[in-house]
C-alpha positions as CSV (number, residue, x, y, z in Angstrom):
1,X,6.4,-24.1,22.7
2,X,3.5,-25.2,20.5
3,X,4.2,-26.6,17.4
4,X,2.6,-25.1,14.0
5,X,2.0,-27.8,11.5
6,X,-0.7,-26.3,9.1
7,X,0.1,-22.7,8.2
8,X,-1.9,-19.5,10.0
9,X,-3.8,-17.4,7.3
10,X,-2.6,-13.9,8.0
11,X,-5.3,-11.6,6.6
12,X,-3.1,-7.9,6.0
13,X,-1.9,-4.7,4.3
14,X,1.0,-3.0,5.0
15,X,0.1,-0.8,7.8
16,X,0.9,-0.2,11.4
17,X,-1.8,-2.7,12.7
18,X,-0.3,-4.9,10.1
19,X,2.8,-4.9,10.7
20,X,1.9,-5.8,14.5
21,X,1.1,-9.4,13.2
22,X,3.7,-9.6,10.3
23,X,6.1,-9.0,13.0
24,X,4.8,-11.6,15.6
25,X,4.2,-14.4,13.0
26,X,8.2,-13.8,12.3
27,X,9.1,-13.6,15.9
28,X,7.6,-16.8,16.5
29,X,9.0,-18.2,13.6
30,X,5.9,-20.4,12.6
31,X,4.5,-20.9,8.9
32,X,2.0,-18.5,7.6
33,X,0.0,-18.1,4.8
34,X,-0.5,-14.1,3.5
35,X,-3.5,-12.9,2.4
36,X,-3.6,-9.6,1.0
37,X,-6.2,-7.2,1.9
38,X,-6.0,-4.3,-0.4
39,X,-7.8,-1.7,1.9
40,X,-7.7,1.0,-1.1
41,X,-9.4,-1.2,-3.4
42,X,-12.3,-1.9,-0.6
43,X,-11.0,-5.7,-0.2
44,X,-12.2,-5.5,3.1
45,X,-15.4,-5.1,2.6
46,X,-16.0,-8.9,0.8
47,X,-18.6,-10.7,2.4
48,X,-16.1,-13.1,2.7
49,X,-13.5,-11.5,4.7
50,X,-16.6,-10.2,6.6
51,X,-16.8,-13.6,8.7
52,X,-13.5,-13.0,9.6
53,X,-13.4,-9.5,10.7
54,X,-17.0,-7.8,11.3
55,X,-15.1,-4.5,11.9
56,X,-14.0,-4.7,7.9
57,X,-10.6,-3.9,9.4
58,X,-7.5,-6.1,8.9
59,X,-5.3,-7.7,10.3
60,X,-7.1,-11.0,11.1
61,X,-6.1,-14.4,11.4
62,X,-7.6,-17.8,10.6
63,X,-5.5,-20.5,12.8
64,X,-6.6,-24.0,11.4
65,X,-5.2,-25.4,14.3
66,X,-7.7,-23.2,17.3
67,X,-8.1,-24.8,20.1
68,X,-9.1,-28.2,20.6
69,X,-8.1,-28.6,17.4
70,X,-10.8,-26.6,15.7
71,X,-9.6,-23.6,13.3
72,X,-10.4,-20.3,15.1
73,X,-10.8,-17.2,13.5
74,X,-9.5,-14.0,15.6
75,X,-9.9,-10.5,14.5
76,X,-8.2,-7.2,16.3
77,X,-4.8,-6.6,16.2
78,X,-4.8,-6.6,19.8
79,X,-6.9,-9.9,20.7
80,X,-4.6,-11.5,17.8
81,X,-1.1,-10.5,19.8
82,X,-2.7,-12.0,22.5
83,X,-4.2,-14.8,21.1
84,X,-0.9,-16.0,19.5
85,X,1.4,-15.3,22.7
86,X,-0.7,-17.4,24.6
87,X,-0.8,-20.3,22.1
88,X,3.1,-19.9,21.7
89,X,4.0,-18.8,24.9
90,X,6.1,-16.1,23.6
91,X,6.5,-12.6,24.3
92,X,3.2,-12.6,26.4
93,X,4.2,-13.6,30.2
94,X,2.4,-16.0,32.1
95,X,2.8,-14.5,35.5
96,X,0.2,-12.2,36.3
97,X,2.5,-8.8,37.4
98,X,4.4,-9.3,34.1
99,X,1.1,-10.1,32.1
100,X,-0.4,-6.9,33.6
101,X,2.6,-5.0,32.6
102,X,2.0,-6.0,29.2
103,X,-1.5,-5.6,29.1
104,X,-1.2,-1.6,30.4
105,X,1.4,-1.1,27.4
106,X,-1.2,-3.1,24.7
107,X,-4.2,-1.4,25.5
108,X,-2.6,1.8,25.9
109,X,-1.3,1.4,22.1
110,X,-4.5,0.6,21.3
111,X,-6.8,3.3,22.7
112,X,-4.1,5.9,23.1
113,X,-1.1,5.8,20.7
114,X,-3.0,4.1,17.5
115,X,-5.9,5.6,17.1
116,X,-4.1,9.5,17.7
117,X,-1.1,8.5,15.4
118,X,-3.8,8.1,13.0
119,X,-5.8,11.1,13.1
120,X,-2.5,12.9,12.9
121,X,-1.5,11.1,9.9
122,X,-4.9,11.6,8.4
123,X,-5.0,15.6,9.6
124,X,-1.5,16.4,8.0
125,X,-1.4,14.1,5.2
126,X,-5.5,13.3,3.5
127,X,-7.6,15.6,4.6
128,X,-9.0,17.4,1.7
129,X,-8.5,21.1,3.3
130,X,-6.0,22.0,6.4
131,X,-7.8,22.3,9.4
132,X,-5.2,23.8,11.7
133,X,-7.4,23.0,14.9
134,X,-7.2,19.5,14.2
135,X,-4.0,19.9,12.9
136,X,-2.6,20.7,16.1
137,X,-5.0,18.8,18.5
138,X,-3.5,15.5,16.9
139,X,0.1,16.8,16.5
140,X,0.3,17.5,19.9
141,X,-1.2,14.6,21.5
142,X,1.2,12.4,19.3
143,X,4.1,14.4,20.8
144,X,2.6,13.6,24.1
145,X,2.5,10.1,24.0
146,X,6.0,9.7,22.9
147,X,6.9,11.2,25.8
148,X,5.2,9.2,27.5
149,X,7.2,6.1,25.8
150,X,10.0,8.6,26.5
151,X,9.9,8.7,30.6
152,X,9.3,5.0,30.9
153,X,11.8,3.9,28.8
154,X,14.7,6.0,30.7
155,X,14.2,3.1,33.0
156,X,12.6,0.3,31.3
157,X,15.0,-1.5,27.9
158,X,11.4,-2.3,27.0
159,X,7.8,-1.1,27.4
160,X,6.8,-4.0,30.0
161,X,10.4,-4.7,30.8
162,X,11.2,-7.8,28.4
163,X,10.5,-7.5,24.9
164,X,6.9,-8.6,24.5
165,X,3.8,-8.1,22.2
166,X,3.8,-4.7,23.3
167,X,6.9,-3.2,21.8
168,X,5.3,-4.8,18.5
169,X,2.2,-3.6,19.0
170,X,3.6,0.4,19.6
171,X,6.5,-0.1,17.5
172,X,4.5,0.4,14.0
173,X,2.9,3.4,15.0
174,X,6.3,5.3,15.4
175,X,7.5,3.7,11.7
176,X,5.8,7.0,10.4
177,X,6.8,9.6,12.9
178,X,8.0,12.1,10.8
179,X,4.0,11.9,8.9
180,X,3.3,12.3,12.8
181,X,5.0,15.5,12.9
182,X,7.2,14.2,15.0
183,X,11.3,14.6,15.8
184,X,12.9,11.5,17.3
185,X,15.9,13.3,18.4
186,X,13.7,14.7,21.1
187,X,13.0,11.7,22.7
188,X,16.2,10.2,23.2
189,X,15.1,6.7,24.8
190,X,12.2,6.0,22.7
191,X,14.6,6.6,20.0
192,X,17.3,4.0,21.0
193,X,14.4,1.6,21.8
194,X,13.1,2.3,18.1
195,X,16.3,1.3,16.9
196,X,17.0,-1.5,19.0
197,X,13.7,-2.9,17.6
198,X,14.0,-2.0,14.2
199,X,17.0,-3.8,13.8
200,X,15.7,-7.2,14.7
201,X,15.9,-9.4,12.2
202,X,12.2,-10.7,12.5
203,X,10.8,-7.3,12.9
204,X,12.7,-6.3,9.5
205,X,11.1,-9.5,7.6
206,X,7.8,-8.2,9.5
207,X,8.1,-4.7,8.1
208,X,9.3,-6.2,4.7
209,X,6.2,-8.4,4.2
210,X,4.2,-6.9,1.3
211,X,5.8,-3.8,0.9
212,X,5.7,-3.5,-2.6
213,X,2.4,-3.2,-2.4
214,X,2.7,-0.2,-0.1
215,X,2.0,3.2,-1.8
216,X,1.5,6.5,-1.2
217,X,-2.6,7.4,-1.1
218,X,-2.3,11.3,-0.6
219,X,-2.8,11.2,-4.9
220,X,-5.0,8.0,-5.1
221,X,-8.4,10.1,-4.9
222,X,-10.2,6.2,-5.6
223,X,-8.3,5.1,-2.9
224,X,-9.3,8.0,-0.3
225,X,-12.5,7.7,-1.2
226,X,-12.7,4.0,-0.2
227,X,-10.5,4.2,3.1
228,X,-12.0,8.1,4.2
229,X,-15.7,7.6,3.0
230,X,-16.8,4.6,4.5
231,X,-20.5,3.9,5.3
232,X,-22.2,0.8,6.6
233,X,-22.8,-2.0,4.2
């Protein structure tokens, strides 16, 4: 495994594609520096933290120790998994039908689970009036994806078979399932994976990391305004 001997700055808020990189840093057990990002006070838009993430979305990374010995910057919760479990060699396979595995179950989080969880969250617990069509729309396409975790799970311990960047990358999205609308008690086998995970010791330092700093934005009107009214800049 490659050694760490200058810290990784870990740009992040407590959040599910937060805690995707909170988690891994932990897992891998190499040092890291936190930066905050205080998404309802607009940190991410800084010119600053710009450079870093041209998205204005955290988490991002800064590794002073890129390759060739060159600090890299690396932004997408995604592309950082994958950056890192390369590096490390960790939790992302090196043999191509076991990489592939892995890579279905990322990008599947990241089009699919991520970006529905979200509008469900938003749909049920911002939005300024209760639309019930996109109420429902989101609600129900959550429900569906867990079952899809659901079936492959009854014969998988893990998403891509071993535990792998994966798991962490889907695991944070079902943190808030009951904001989701959804029961785990219905899906039996993503339930004892969620478990499984959960009690990790890493994964609990990962969801620990900046959690006083976590609160509730469905009464912060300055906040919603920031995170729900973005515009170009």
């Amino acid at each position: 495994m490659t050694s760490q001997t200058r810290p990784i700055e870990l740009y992040y808020w407590p959040t599910p594609n937060g805690w995707k990189i909170s988690i891994m840093l932990e897992e891998l057990g190499v040092p890291y520096d936190l930066k905050l990002v205080n998404i309802g006070k607009g940190e991410q838009f800084e010119p600053s933290f710009l450079k870093i993430a041209p998205n204005n979305r955290m988490p991002a990374i800064i590794d002073p120790e890129g390759p060739g010995g060159k600090p890299i910057s690396v932004f997408e919760s995604g592309a950082i998994l994958q950056y890192l479990g390369r590096k490390f060699g960790k939790f992302y396979p090196q043999e191509e039908r076991s990489r592939v595995a892995v890579e279905e179950w990322l990008f599947w989080q990241v089009g699919g689970l991520g970006p529905m969880a979200g509008q469900a969250h938003h749909f049920r617990q911002y939005a300024p009036e209760k639309i019930e069509y996109a109420f429902n729309r989101y609600t129900n396409e959550v429900n569906r994806l867990y079952g899809v975790m659901n079936r492959r799970l009854a014969e998988h311990d893990y998403l891509a078979g071993d535990y792998s960047i994966a798991d962490m990358a889907a695991f944070g999205w079902v943190v808030p399932h009951a904001n989701q609308g959804q029961d785990l008690n219905e899906f039996p086998n993503l339930k004892r994976w969620f478990e499984a995970i959960g009690a990790r010791p890493a994964v609990k330092r990962g969801l620990e990391l900046g959690k006083e700093e976590r609160r509730n934005l469905a009464d912060d009107e300055e906040a919603k305004k920031v995170l729900f009214g973005q515009r170009a800049r």
